[in-house]
C-alpha positions in Angstrom: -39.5 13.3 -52.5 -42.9 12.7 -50.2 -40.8 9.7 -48.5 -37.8 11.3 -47.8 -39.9 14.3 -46.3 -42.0 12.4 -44.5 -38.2 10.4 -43.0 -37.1 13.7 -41.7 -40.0 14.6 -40.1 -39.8 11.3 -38.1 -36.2 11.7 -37.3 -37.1 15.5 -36.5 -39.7 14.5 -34.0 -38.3 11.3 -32.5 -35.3 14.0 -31.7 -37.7 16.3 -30.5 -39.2 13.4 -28.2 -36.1 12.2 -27.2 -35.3 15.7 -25.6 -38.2 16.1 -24.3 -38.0 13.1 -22.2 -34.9 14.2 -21.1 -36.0 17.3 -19.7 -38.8 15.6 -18.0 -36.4 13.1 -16.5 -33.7 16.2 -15.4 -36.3 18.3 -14.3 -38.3 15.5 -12.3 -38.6 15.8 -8.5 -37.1 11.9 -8.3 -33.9 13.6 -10.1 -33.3 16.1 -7.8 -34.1 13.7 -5.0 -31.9 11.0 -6.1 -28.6 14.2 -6.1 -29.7 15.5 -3.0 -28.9 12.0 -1.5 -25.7 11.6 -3.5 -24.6 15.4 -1.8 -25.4 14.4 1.8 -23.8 11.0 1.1 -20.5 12.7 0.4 -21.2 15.0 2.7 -21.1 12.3 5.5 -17.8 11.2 3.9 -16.1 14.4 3.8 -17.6 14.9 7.1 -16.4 11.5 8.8 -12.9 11.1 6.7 -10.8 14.1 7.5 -9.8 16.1 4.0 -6.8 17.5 2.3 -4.5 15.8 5.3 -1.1 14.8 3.9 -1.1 11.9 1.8 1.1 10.1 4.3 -1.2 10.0 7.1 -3.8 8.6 4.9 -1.4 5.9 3.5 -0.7 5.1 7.2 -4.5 4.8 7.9 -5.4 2.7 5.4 -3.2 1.3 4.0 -2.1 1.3 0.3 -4.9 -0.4 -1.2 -7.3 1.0 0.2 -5.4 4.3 -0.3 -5.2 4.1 -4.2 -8.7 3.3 -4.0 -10.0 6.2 -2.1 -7.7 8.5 -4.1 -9.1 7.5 -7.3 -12.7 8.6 -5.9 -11.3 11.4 -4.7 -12.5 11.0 -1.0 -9.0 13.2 0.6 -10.9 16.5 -0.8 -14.4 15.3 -1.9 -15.7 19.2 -1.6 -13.8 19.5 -4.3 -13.7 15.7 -6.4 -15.0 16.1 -10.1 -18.1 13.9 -9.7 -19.2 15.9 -6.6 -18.7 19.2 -8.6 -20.7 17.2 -11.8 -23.3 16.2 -8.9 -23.9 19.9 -8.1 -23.9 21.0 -11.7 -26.6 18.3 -11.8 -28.3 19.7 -9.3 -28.1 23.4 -10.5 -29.4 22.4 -13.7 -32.6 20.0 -12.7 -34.1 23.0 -10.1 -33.4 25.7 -12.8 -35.5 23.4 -15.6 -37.9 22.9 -12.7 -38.6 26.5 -12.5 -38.5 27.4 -15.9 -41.1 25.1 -16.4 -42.9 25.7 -13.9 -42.5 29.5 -12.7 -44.9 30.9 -15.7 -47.5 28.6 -14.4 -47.5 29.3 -11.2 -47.1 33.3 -11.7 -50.1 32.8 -13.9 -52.1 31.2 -11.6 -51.2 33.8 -8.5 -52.6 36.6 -10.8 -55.3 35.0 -12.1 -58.4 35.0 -10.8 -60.4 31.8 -11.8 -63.1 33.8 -12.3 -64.5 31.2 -15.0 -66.1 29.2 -12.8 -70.4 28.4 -13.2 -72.6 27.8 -10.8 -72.7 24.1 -11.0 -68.9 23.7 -10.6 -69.3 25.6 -6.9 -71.7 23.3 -6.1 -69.5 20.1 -6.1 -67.2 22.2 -3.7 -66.6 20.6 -0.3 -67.0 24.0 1.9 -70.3 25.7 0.5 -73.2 27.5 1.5 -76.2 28.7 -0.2 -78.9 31.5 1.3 -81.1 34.1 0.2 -81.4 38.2 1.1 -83.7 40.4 0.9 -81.6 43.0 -0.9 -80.9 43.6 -4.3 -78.7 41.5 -6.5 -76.1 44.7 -7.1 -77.2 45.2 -3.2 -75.8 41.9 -2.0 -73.0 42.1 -4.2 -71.4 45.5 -3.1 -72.0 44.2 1.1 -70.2 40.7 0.3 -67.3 42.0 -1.8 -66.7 44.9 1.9 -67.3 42.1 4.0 -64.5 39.7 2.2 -62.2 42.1 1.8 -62.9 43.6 5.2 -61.4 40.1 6.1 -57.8 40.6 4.1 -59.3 39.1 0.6 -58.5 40.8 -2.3 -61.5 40.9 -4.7 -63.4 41.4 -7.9 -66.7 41.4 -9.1 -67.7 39.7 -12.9 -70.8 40.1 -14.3 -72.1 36.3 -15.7 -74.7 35.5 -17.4 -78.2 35.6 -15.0 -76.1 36.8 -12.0 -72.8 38.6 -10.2 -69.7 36.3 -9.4 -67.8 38.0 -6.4 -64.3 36.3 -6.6 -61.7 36.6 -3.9 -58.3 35.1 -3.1 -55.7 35.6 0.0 -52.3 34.1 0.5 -51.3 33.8 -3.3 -47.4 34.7 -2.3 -47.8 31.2 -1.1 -47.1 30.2 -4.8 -43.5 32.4 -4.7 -42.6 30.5 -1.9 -41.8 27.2 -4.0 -39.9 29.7 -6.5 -37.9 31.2 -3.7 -36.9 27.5 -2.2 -36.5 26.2 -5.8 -34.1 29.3 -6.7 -32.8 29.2 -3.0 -31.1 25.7 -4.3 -29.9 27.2 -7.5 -28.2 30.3 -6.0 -26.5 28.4 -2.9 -25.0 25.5 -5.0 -23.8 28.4 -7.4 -22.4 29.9 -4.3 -20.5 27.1 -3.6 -19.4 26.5 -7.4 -17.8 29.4 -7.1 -16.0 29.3 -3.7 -15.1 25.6 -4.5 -11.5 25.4 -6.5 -13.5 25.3 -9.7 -11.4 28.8 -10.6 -8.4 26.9 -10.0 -9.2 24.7 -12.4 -10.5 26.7 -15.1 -6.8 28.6 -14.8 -5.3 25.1 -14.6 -7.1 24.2 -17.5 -6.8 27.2 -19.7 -3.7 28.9 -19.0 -1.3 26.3 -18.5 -1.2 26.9 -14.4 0.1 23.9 -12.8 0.5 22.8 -8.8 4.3 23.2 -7.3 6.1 20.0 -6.0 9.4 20.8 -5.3 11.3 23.3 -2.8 12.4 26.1 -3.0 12.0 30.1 -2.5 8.6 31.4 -2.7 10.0 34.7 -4.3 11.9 32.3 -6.9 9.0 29.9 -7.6 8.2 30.4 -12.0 4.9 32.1 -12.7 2.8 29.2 -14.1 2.7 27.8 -10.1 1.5 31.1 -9.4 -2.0 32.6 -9.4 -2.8 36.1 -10.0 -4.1 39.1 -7.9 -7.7 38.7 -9.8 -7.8 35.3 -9.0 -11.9 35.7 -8.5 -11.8 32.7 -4.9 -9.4 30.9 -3.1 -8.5 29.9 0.2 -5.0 29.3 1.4 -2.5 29.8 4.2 0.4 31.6 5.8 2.9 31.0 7.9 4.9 34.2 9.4 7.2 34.2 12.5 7.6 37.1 14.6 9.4 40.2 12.7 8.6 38.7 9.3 6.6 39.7 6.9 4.7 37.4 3.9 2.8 38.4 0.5 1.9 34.8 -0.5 -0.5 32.0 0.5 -0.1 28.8 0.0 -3.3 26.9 -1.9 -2.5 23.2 -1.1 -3.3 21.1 -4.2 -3.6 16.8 -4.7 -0.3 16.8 -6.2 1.7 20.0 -5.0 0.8 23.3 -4.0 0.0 27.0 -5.6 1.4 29.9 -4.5 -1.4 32.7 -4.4 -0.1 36.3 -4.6 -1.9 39.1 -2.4 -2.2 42.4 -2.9 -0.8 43.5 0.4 2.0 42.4 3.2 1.3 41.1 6.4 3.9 41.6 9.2 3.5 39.6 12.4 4.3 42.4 15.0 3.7 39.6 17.8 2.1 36.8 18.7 -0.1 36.3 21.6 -1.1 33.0 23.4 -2.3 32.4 26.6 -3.3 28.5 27.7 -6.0 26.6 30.3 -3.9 24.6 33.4 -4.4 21.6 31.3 -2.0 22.8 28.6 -5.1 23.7 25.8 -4.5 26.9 24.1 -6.9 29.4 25.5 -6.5 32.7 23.4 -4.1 33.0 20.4 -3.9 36.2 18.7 -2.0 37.9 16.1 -0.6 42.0 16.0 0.3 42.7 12.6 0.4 45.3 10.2 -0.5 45.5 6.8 1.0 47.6 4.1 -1.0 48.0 1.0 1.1 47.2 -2.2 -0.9 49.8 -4.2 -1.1 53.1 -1.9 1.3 51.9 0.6 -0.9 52.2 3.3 -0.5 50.8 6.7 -3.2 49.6 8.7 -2.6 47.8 12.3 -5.0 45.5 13.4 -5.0 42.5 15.9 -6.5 39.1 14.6 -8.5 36.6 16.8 -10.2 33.5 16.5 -13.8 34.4 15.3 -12.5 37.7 15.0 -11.1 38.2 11.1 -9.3 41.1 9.7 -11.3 42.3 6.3 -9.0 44.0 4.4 -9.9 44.8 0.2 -12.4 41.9 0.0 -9.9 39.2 1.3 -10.6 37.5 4.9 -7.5 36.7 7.4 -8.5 34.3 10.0 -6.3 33.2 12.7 -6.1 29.7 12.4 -3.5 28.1 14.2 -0.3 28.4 15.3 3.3 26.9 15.0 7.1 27.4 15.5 8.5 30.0 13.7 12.7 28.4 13.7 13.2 28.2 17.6 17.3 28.2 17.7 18.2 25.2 19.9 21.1 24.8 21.5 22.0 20.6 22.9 24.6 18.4 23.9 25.0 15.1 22.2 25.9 11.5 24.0 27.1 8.6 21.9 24.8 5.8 23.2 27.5 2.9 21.3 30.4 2.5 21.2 32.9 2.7 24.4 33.6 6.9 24.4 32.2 9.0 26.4 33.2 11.9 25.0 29.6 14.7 24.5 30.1 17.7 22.0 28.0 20.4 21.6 24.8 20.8 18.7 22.9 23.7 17.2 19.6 23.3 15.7 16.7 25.7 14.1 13.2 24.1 13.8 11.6 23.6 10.6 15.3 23.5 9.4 18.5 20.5 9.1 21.9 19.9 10.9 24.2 16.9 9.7 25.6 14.5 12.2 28.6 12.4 12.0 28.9 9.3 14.0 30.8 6.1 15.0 27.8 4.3 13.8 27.7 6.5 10.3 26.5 9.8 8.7 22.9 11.0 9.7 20.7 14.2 9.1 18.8 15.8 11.7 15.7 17.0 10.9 14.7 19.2 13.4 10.2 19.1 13.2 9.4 20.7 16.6 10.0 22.5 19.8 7.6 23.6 23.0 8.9 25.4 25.4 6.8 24.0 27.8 4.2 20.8 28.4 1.8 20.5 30.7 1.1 16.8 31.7 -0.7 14.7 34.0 2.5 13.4 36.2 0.1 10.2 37.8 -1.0 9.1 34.1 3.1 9.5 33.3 4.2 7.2 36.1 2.4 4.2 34.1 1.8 5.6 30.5 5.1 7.1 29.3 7.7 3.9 30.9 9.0 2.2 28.1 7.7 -1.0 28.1 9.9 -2.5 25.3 11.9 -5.0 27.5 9.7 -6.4 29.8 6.8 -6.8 27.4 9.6 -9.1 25.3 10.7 -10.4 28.1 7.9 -12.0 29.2 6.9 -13.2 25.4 10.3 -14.8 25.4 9.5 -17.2 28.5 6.4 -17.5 28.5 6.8 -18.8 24.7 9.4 -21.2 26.5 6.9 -22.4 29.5 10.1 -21.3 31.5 9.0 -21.2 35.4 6.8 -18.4 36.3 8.5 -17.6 39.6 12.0 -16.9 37.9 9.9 -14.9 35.4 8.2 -13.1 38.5 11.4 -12.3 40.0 12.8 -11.2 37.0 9.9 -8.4 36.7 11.1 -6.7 39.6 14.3 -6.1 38.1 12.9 -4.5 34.8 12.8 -0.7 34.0 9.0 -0.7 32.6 6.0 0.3 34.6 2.3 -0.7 34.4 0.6 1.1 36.6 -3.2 2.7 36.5 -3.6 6.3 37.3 -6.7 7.9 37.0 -6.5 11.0 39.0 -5.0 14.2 37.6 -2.3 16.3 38.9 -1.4 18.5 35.7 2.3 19.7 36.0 4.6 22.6 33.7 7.6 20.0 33.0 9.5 22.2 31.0 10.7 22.2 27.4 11.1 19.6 24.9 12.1 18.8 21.1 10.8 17.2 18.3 13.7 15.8 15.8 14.1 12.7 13.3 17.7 11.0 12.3 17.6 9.9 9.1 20.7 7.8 7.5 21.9 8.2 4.1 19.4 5.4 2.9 16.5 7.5 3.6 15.4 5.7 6.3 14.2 7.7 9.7 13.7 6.9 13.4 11.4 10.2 15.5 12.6 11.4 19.0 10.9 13.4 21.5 13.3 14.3 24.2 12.6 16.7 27.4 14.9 18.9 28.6 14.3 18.7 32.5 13.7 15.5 34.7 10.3 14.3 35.3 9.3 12.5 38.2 8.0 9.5 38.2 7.6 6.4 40.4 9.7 8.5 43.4 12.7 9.1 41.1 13.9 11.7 38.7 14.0 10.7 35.1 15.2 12.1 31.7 12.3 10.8 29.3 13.8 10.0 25.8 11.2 9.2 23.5 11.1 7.0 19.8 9.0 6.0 17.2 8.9 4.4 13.8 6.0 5.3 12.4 4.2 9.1 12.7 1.0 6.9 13.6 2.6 4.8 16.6 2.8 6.4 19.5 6.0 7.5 21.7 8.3 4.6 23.5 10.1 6.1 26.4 13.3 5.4 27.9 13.8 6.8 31.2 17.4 7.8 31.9 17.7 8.2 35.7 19.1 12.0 36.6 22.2 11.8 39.0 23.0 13.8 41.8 23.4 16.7 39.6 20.4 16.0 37.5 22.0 15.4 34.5 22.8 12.0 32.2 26.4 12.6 33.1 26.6 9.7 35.0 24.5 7.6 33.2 26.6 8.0 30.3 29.5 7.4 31.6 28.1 3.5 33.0 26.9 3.5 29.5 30.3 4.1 28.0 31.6 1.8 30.6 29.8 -1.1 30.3 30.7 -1.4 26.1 34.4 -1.0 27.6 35.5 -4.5 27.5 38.9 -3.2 29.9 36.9 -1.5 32.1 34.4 -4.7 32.9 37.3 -6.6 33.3 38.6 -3.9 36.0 35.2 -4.1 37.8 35.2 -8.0 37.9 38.9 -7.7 39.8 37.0 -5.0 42.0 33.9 -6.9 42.7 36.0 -10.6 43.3 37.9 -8.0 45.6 35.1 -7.0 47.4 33.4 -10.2 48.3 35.7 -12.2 49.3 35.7 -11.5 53.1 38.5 -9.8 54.5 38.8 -11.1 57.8 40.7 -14.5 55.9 42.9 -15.2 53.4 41.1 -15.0 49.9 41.2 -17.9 48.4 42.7 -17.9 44.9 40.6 -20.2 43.3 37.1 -18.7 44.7 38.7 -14.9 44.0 39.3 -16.2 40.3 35.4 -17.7 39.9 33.6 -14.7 41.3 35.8 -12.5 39.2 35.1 -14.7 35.7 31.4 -15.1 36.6 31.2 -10.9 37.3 33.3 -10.5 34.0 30.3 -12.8 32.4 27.8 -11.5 33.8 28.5 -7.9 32.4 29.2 -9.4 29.2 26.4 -10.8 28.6 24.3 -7.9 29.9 26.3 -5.6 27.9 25.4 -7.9 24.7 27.2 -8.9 21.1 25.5 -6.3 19.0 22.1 -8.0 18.6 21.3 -9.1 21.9 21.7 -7.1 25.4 20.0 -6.7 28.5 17.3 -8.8 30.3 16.4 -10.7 27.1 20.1 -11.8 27.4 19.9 -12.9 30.1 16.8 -14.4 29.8 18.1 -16.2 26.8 21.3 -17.2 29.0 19.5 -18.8 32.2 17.3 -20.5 29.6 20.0 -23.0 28.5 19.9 -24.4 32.8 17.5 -27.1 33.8 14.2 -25.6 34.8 14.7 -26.3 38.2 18.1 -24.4 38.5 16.6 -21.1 37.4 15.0 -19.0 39.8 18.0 -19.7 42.1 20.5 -19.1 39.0 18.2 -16.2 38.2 18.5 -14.7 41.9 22.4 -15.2 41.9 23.3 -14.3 38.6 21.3 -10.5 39.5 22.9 -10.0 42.5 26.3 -10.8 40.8 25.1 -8.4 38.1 24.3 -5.8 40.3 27.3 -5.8 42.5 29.6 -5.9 39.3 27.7 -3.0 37.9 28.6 -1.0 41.1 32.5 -1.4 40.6 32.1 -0.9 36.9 30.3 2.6 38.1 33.3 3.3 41.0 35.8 2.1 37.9 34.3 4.7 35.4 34.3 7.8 37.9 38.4 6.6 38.7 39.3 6.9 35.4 37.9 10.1 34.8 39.7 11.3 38.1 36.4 11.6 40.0 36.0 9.9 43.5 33.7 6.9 44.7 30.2 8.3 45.7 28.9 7.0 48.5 27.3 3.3 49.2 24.0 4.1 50.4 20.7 3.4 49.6 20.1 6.6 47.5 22.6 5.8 45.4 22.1 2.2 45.6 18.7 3.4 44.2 20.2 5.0 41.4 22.2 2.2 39.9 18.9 0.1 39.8 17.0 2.6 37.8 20.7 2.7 35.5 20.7 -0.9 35.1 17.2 -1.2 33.8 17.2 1.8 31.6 21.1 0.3 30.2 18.7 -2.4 29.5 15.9 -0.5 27.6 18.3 1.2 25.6 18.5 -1.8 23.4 15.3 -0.4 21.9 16.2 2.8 21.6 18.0 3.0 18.4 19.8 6.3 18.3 23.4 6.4 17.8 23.6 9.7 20.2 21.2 10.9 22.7 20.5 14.7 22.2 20.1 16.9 25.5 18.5 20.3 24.8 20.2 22.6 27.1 19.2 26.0 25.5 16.9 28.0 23.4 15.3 30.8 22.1 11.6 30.9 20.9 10.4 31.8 17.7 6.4 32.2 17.5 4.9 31.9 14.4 1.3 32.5 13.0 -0.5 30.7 10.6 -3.1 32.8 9.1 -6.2 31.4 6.5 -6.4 34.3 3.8 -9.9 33.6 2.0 -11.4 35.3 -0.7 -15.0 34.2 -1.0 -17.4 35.8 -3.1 -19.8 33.1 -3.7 -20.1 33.7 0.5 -22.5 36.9 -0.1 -24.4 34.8 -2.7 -25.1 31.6 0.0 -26.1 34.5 2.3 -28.6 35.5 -0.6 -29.5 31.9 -1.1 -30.2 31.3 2.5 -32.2 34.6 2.9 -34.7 33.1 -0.1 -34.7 30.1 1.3 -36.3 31.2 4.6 -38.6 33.0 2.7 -39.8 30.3 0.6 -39.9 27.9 3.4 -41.9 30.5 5.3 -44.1 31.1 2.8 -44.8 27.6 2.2 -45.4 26.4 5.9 -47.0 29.8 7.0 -48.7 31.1 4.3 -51.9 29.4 3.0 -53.7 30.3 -0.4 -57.3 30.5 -0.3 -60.2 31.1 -2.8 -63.3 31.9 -2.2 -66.3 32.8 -4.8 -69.8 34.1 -4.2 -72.5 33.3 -7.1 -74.9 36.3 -6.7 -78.6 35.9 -8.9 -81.9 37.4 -8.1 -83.9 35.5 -6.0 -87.0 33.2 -6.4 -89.8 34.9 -8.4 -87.5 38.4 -8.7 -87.8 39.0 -5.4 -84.4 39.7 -3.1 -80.9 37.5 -4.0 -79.7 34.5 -3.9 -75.9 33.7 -3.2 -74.1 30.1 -3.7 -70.4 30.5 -1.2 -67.4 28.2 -2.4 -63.8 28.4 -0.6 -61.2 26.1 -1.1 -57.5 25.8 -0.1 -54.2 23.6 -0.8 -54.1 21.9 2.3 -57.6 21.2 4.3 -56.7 21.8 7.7 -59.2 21.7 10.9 -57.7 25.7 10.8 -59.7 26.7 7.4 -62.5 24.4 8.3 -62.9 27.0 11.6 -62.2 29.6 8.8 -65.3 28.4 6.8 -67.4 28.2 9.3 -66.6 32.2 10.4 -67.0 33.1 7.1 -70.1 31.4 6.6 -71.3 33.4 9.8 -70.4 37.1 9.2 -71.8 36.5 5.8 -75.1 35.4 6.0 -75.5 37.7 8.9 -78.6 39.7 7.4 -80.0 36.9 5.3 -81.7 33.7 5.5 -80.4 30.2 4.5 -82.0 28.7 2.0 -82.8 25.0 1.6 -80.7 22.8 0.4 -77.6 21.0 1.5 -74.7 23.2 2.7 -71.7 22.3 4.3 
């Protein structure tokens, strides 16, 4: 029986050992160190890698690897990562230990009065002084303790045995100011807890609330995606265009999103936006009204940035701004095929419009409009040209050591530009729309087309952007505008050219023309000049895979290396003449007459050719020409509610105070050892101060002190300080 009680009261302590250890360990300065440097590590993160993006752009960033990786540790939304809420938790709990074991000490200590000290003790002090009076004990005592407390001491007199102890103290709030940093951490991180999507959780975890990932109505969406009206924080958004009204925000979540009813309506009356001449947004602004769901109440108000409306305890900032379903109005142009036969489109941003094709079925998706740009027309001359074919043009022969004057010479010829402009000149070029074809695989190509010419490099040009990726930036082709400024004619030299009757027709015209007409044609020559025109277009019109320049880089390629700049030269000017009667051919079948051979249209058909030739890289089985629209604005609002934001503003208020208190605040004692003096006669008094931190400031102090005390007495010997 004595064993087994004696077991149990080892187990009992060893547990009671092993906890207090813990404590210690939790509560220990090096614990709350070592989680401070975790939170600004993540903070740096969170701070550096931009959060809660869509997943996509952070696949494209880094790749998928790296993007499992970074999603396991939950760097996308590390605000809001389980380990960084654990690391708070941490936090929370290691400064509340701190000052509950600490706290009673130091509240002790500011009332108390360490008024058990003996004479001997204030002798070892650093700053003392020791002199004698000729008044009275009781005499001595009453002047010293007005004197002290004449200079902001509080103090208090204890009779000790053989003499008075006069004890005094000043600054003792300097001991709250460690409790009010300590509890400072406490409340702010709570503050944070409880603004952080923790509440989301807890519903997540205890009522069966889940994230939405599919489409649909918001009305429509089932409850469990929904959260309450006293859902205690959250911080979502809405988007409303122009004469529509929304009761919802949208919370975005890892894996979907959660709709987050409101207990009012917010109608967007108008929209307000105003920009700098470089095209940044200058003011945006929202006019709306909202209607109480409860009372029915209507208040109008107009939202700013900086400037929230505060309506029932929930925040609406202005954030941003987008399109609200702009109806768009385009013509399309087959770009394959030989027709040249444009219909009329009709789009809505944000929404879908199918599109049949020679080349298949596509869907439209149409992502964005502006109804203006402002751009920096020198930096467009050399930035936006496509690029595409005479960047592989030049990889193709330079791969192929092929003579670098034929290559030179064929430069000149290409549509691409590569110029450096570093001066501005900011221009208004008009509207443009954002779209992506996607084919029934799934697969999708983005466009970024403007509605009006551009000029650039002394002509005017449509620009007709594409991209693969949303990470790469735009290629442009430039479509030269004809005397109309439209991609009428274009088009139809487009059409033309994948015409294998109408080539043929402008090879008769071309051998036509250049034989001289002041002698008999020759049959034989008229023949060659009309097969090597025919050829010429063929092979700049290409089989399907290859067109352009690179065909007929890959064409002159086959000669002898010394026979190709002079091929090079011929074949172009056969090309170009060839082109011209294909053009004239073209406008006669479409009953239209020849335009006029002269250098402005000569001028034209260069800029045709090249962008014929770019159009290899532009993969579009129609070119889409907006030619209408009307505008839809559309706000997006941030609706907050933050309650854990009044309790960081309490936090922060402590905080100042306890750093104020610690830095500007010092606590000092002082005592005053009061006994008759030698043989009965007068007193004797022994000063002592001390304070936290010795500082040339209370050394000064000391010596003052010293002075207005032992004003009407002597020193006596003895060592003093």
């Amino acid at each position: 029986m004595t064993t087994g009680s004696s077991t149990q009261g080892i187990q009992i302590r060893t547990r009671q050992r092993w906890l207090g250890e813990a404590v210690e360990l939790v509560s220990s300065m090096r614990f709350a160190i070592s989680l401070l440097t975790l939170i600004a590590i993540a903070s740096v993160i969170g701070t550096v890698m931009k959060q809660n993006e869509p997943m996509p752009n952070y696949v494209n960033q880094f790749g998928p690897f790296w993007f499992e990786i970074f999603g396991k540790l939950g760097l996308y939304a590390v605000y809001s990562a389980w380990w960084f809420l654990l690391i708070m938790g941490f936090l929370v709990l290691s400064t509340s230990l701190c000052i509950a074991r600490n706290a009673p000490k130091m509240l002790r200590d500011v009332k108390s009065w360490r008024d058990n000290v003996r004479e001997q003790s204030l002798r070892n002090f650093h700053h003392k002084h020791e002199w004698t009076s000729a008044e009275s004990p009781a005499e001595a005592a009453a002047r010293l303790a007005r004197q002290v407390g004449a200079r902001g001491y509080k103090t208090k007199l204890v009779d000790k045995e053989g003499g008075t102890l006069l004890a005094a103290k000043q600054g003792a709030a300097n001991k709250w100011g460690y409790i009010f940093a300590h509890a400072a951490i406490v409340i702010i991180c709570l503050g944070g807890l409880l603004d952080s999507d923790l509440p989301i959780r807890f519903q997540q975890w205890f009522y069966g609330k889940s994230a939405f990932a599919g489409n649909g109505i918001i009305s429509e969406i089932p409850e469990r995606y929904r959260l309450g009206l006293n859902n205690p924080t959250f911080r979502g958004n809405t988007l409303i265009p122009e004469g529509s009204s929304s009761s919802t925000a949208i919370i975005p979540q890892k894996d979907g999103v959660m709709i987050q009813d409101l207990p009012f309506t917010i109608q967007l009356k108008r929209f307000i936006i105003d920009f700098y001449s470089t095209g940044m947004p200058k003011l945006f602004a929202s006019e709306v009204v909202v209607r109480d769901h409860e009372t029915g109440k209507e208040t109008a108000a107009t939202i700013k940035v900086n400037e929230p409306l505060i309506y029932k305890g929930v925040a609406i900032y202005q954030s941003s701004f987008e399109d609200g379903g702009s109806k768009l109005k385009l013509v399309a142009y087959p770009m394959r095929g030989g027709s040249n036969s444009h219909f009329d489109l009709a789009g809505e941003v944000n929404g879908t419009t199918p599109l049949s094709s020679s080349s298949g079925d596509y869907t439209i998706e149409w992502s964005g409009f502006r109804p203006f740009n402002v751009e920096n027309m020198q930096a467009a001359a050399s930035g936006q040209a496509s690029g595409s074919t005479s960047g592989d043009a030049r990889a193709v022969n330079v791969g192929k050591n092929v003579n670098r004057g034929f290559m030179d010479g064929l430069d000149k010829h290409l549509g691409s530009s590569a110029k450096n402009a570093n001066s501005k000149d900011f221009k208004n070029v008009g509207p443009s729309v954002q779209y992506k074809l996607r084919d029934k695989t799934g697969q999708a190509r983005e466009y970024f087309n403007y509605m009006q010419s551009l000029p650039i490099d002394g002509a005017d040009v449509f620009l007709a952007g594409m991209r693969e990726q949303p990470d790469q930036p735009f290629r442009y082709l430039r479509i030269p505008a004809d005397d109309n400024d439209s991609v009428a004619e274009w088009m139809r030299l487009r059409a033309a050219l994948a015409n294998p009757a109408l080539r043929e027709e402008a090879a008769r015209r071309y051998a036509r023309q250049a034989i001289s007409s002041g002698r008999e044609a020759s049959p034989v020559l008229r023949e060659q000049l009309e097969q090597s025109a025919l050829r010429g277009l063929t092979i700049f019109a290409g089989d399907g895979k290859v067109s352009g320049y690179i065909a007929v880089t890959r064409f002159l390629e086959q000669l002898p290396a010394a026979e190709q700049e002079k091929a090079a030269d011929i074949f172009m000017k056969i090309l170009n003449g060839s082109m011209w009667e294909l053009w004239q051919a073209a406008r006669a079948q479409d009953g239209l007459a020849a335009v006029a051979s002269d250098e402005k249209h000569g001028r034209y058909l260069q800029l045709a050719i090249n962008a014929l030739a770019d159009a290899a890289f532009y993969p579009a089985p129609v070119f889409l020409q907006l030619t209408g629209f009307q505008e839809i604005k559309a706000s997006v609002l941030q609706v907050t509610r933050s309650p854990g934001k009044k309790v960081v503003y309490l936090g922060c208020l402590f905080l100042v105070l306890g750093v104020f208190s610690m830095l500007y605040i010092r606590e000092r004692r002082l005592w005053i050892w009061i006994k008759p003096g030698p043989d009965g006669q007068g007193s004797q008094a022994l000063l002592a101060m001390s304070t936290q931190r010795r500082t040339l400031d209370f050394d000064k102090e000391f010596e003052q002190m010293k002075g207005r005390l032992t004003g009407a007495g002597q020193p006596a010997p003895g060592p003093s300080a």
